[in-house]
C-alpha positions in Angstrom: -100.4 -28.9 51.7 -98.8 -30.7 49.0 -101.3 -30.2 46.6 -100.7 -26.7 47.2 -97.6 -26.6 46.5 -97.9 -28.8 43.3 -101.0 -26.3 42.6 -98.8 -23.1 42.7 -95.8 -24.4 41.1 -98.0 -25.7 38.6 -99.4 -21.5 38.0 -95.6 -20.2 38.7 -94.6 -23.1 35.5 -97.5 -21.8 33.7 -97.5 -17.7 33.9 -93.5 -18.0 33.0 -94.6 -20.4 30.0 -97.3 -17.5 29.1 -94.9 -14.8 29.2 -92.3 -16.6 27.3 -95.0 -17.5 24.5 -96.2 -13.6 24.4 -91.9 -12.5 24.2 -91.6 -13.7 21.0 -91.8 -11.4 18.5 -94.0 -12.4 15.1 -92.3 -11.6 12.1 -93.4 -11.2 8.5 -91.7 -10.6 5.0 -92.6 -8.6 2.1 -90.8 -7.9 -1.2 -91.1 -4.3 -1.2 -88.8 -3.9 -4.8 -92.0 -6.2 -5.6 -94.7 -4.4 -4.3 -93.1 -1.2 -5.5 -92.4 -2.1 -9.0 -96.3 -3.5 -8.7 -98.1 0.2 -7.9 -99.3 2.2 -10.7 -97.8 5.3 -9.1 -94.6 4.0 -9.5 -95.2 3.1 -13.5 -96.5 6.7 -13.9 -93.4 8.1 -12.0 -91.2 5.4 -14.1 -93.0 6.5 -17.7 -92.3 10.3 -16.8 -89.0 9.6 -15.9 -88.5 7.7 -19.4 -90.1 10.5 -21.5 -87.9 13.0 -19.3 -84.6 10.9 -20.3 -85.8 10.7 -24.0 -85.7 14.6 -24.2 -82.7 15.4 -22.5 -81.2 12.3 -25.3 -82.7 14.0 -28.0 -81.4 17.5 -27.0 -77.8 16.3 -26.2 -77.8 13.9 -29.5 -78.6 17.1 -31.9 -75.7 19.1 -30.0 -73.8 15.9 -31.0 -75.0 16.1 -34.6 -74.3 19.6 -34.9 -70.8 19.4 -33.4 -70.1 16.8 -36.0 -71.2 19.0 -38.9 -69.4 21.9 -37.8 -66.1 19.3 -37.6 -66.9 18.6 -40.8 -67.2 22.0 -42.1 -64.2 23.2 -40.5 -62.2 20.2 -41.3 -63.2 20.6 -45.4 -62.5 24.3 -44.8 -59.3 24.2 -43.0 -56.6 24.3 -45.8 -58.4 27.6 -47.7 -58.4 29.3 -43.7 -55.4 30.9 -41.9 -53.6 29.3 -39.2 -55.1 31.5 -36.4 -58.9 31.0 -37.9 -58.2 27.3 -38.0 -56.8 27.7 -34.3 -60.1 30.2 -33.2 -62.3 27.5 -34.9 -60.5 24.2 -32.9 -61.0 26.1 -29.8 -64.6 26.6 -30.8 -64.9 23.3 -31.4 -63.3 22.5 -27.6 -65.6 24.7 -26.4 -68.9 23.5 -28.1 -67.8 19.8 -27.2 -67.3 21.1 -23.5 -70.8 22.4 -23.3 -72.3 19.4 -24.3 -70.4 17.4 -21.9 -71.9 19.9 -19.2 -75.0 19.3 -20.4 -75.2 15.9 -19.9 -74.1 16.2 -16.4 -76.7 18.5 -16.5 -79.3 16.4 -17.5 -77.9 13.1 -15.2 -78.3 15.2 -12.4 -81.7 16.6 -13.4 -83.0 13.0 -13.9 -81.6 11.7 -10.1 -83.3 14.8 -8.4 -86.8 14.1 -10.9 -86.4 10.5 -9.9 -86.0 11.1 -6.2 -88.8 13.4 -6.0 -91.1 11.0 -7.9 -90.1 8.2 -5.9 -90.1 9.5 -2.3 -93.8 9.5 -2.4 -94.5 6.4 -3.4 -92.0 5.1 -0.8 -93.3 6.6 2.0 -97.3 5.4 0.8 -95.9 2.0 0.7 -93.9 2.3 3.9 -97.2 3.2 5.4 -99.3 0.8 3.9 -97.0 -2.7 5.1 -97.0 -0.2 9.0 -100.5 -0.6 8.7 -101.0 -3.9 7.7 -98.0 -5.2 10.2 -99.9 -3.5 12.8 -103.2 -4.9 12.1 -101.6 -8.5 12.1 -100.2 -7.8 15.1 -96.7 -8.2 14.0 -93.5 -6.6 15.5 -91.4 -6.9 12.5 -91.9 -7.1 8.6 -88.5 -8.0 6.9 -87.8 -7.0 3.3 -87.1 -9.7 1.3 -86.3 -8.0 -2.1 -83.6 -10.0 -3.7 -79.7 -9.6 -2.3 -80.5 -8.9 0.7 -80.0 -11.2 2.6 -82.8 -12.9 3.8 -82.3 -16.5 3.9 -85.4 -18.8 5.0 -89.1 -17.1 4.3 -90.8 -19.0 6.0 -93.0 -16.7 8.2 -96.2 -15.0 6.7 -95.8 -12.9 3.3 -97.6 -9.2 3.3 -97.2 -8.6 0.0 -101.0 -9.5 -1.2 -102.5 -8.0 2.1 -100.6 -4.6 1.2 -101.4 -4.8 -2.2 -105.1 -5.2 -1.2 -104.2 -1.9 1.8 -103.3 0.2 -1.7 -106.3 -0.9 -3.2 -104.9 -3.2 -6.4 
């Protein structure tokens, strides 16, 4: 009878041991500011984006130039003009100076909504590739551990190659 009872407390001891074993959770890390900086989508998306900007600068930058001439030209011109032409032509100038300005805010918010709709994809392939790779490791939760946020000890298993090798480079 006793070694029943050692025999059972012994299973009881060893089923709560199991279940407390399988209740923790595995964990893993990945860079993902890493990864995502690493996938040629995103150095396509981030070389469009540049050639994108470098327009828009170019456009706004020969407004610039051509406001600055016509200040010029009105300035050298200003004592042979009337008072009201000189008056028309600062307003002019006001107004030229004011649609740049717009243009620019213009352009800024061009270059967000390009970036955002360039980005987004790549995001969500990447999200899907770590889901994938997480699940096939069998872990509960992956942990980004770009830099500045806050992750403090890495010492659990890093995706990153296994992802990289999921996107196929």
């Amino acid at each position: 009878m006793k070694n029943v009872k050692r025999i059972a407390v012994a299973l009881v001891l060893f089923v709560a041991a199991t279940g407390f074993v399988n209740a923790q959770s595995k964990i893993a890390h990945i860079n993902v500011q890493q990864l995502l900086s690493d996938m040629p989508e995103m150095k396509a998306a981030q070389a469009e984006l540049k050639k994108l900007q470098e327009t828009y600068r170019a456009d706004i930058q020969s407004s610039m130039t051509e406001l600055q001439n016509k200040y010029t030209q009105y300035e050298n011109e200003a004592t042979s003009k009337t008072r009201e032409e000189n008056e028309q032509r600062a307003v002019e100038l006001q107004g030229f100076q004011q649609n740049i300005q717009e243009a620019e805010q213009a352009a800024m918010q061009e270059m967000q909504k390009k970036q955002q709709e360039l980005f987004a994809p790549i995001s969500e392939k990447a999200k899907a590739a770590i889901e994938k790779v997480a699940a096939a490791k069998g872990y509960d939760y992956v942990i980004d551990a770009s830099p500045g946020l806050s992750l403090i000890v890495s010492k659990g298993p890093d995706l990153l190659a296994d992802v990289k090798k999921e996107l196929g480079f």
